[in-house]
C-alpha positions as CSV (number, residue, x, y, z in Angstrom):
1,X,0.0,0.0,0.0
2,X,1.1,3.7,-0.5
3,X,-0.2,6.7,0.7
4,X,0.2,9.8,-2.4
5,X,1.7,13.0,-1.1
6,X,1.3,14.9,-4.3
7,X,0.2,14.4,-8.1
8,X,1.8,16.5,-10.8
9,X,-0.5,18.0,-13.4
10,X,-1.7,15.8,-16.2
11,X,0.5,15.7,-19.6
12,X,-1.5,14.9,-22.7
13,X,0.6,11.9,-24.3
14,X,0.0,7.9,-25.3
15,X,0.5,4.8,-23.6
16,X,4.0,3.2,-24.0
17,X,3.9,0.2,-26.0
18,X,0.8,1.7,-28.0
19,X,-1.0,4.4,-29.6
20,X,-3.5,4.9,-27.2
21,X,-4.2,8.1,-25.9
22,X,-3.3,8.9,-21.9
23,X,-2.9,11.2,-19.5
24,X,0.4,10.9,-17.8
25,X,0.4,11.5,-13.7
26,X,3.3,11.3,-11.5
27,X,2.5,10.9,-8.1
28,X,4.7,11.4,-5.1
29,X,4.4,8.4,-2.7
30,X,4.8,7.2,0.6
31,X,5.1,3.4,1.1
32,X,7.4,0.8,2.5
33,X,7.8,-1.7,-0.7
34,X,10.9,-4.1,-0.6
35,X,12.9,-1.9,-3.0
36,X,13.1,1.7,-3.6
37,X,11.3,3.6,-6.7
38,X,14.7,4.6,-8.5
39,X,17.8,6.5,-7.2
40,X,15.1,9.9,-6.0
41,X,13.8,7.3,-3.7
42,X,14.5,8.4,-0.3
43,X,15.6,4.7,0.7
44,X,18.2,4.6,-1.9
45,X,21.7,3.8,-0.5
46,X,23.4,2.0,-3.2
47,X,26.4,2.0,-3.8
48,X,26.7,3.3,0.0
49,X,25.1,-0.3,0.7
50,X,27.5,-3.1,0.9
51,X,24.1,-5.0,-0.3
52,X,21.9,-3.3,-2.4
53,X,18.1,-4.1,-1.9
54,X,19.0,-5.2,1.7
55,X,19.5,-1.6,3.0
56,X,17.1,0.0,1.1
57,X,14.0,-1.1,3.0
58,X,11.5,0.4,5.4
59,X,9.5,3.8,4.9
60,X,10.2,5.7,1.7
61,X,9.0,8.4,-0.3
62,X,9.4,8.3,-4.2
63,X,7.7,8.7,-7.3
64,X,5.4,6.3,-9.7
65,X,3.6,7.3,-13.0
66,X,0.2,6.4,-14.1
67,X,-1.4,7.0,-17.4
68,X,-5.2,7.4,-17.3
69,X,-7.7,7.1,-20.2
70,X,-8.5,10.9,-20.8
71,X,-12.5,10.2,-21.2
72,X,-13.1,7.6,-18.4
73,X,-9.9,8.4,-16.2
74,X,-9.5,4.5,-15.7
75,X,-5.9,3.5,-14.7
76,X,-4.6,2.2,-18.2
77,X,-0.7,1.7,-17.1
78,X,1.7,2.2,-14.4
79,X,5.0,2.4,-14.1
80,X,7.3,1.7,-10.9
81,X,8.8,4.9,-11.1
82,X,9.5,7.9,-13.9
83,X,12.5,6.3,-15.5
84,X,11.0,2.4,-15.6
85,X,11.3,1.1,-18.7
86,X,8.6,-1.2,-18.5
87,X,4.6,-0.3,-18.4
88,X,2.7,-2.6,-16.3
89,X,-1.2,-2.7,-17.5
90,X,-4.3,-3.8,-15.1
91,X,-4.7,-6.9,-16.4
92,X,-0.8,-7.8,-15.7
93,X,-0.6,-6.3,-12.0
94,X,-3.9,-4.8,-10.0
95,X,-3.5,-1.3,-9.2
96,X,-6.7,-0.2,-6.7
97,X,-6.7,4.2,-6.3
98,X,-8.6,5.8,-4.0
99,X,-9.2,9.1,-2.1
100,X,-9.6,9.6,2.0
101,X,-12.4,12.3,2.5
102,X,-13.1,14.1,6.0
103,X,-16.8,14.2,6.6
């Protein structure tokens, strides 16, 4: 689970890996995932580490980017964080967003 601290604005762009029209989001997180999201992540220690991945655990704040279909704003693609390579889709990995409200 991770908590968002911020979202950047939406850019107008396509899904990688396709032509498909997308919003692109990064959001700012807070979560404690067994590895870091890229060297921004605050848990990033390599090469400090004398074993990367083993160091880098516990409470972190990054960044991941989602692409949202710009009718429906359904989730369409995520990516681990900005510089990924690799798109992971819904039907691949489940990604669940939602929003805390104060009544």
């Amino acid at each position: 689970m991770a908590v968002v601290e911020s979202v950047g604005s939406g850019l107008q762009t396509v899904l990688p890996g396709s032509n498909q029209a997308a919003i692109r989001y990064d959001l700012v997180i807070l979560d404690s995932s067994s590895s870091y999201h890229a060297t921004q992540d605050t848990r990033y220690l390599y090469p400090q580490s004398a074993q990367p991945f083993e160091a880098d655990r516990g409470l972190g704040r990054g960044t991941m980017r989602f692409y949202a279909d710009p009718q429906s704003g359904a989730v369409l693609g995520y990516k681990w964080s900005t510089g990924s390579a690799s798109t992971c889709r819904p039907d691949q990995r489940k990604v669940v967003l939602g929003r805390l409200t104060k009544k």
